[in-house]
N, C-alpha and C positions, 0 to 999 in steps of 0.2 A: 379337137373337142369343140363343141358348138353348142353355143348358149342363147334364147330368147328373151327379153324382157321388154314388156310392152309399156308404153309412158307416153307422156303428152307435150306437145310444143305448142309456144303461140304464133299467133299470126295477127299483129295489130291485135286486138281486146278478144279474139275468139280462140280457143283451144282446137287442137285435132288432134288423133292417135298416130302418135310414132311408133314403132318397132326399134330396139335396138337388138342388132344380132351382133353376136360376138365366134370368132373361129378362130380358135387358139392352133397353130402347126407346126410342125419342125422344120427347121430353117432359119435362118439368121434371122438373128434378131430386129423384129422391124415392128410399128406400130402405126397402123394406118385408118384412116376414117372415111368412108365415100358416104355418099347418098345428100348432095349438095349442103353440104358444112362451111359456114362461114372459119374466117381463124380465129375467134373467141371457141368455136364448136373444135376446131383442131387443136387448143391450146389444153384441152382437159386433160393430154396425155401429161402435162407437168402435176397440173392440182390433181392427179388422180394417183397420179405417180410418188407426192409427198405425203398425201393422206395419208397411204397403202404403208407407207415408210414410216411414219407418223405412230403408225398403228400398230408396228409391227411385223406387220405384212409382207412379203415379198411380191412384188409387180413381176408378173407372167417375164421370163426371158428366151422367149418364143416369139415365130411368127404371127402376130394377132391383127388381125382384120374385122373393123368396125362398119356395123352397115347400117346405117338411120333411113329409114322406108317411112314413109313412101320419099320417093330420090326427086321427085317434080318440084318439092315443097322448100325452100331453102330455111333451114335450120339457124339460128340463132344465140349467141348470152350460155351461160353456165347452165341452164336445165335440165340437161342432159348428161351429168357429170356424175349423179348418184345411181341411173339407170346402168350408167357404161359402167362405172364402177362395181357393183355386184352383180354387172354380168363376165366380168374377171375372173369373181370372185368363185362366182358358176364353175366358169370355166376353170379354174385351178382349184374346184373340187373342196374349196373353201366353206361353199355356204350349198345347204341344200337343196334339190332340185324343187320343192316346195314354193321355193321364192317366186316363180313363172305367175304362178296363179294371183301374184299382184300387180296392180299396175303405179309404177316409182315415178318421179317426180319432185324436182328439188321447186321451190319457187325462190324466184328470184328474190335479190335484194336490194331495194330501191331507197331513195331518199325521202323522198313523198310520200304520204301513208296512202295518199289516194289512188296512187298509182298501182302502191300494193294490194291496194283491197281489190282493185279491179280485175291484178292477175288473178287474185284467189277467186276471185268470182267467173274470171271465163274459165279455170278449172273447174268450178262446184257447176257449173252448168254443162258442160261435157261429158261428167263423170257418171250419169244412170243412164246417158246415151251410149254408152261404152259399158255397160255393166259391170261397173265397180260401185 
């Protein structure tokens, strides 16, 4: 099964569109992330893992392959943890296919408020360029 969910990463104080594709398979169980993820971007398989558990949930125990597009862009930080996460969710038939047509994004959490004003601001500037 194969899931879409489009979202955004930073890049120093500007936003771009990321893609997160999710492909759930049969086959041993494995949990994999390409498309140039740092290991804060590969560690969401735990925090997405105890949410899911957290929640209720059962975390996919299938083959699933995670792909953040565009793959040139190196990926960073937890923002990407809420996108992967219902697109899981997708994929194990959890949540609607309806969910596509938004674009998720977790923002970060910093100590500095100025810092955080400034992510929410290279999101709020991105977001009609992307037509959300």
């Amino acid at each position: 099964m194969f899931a879409k969910i489009n979202s955004l990463g930073l890049l120093g104080l500007n936003s771009f569109a990321v893609t997160v594709e999710v492909e759930a398979s049969k086959g041993l169980p494995a949990f994999d992330i390409v498309g140039l993820a740092d290991a804060s971007v590969r560690e969401s398989r735990e925090r997405i893992r105890s949410a899911l558990r957290s929640s209720g949930l059962k975390f996919p125990t299938s083959k699933v392959m995670i792909n953040l597009a565009p793959a040139d862009v190196k990926k960073s930080g937890s923002v990407y943890d809420l996108a992967i996460a219902v697109a899981l969710l997708r994929v194990s038939g959890l949540v609607e296919d309806s969910v596509r047509k938004l674009r998720l994004y977790r923002r970060g959490v910093t100590r500095r408020r100025d810092k955080s004003r400034k992510r929410c601001a290279a999101y709020g500037d991105k977001r009609p360029a992307l037509g959300t």
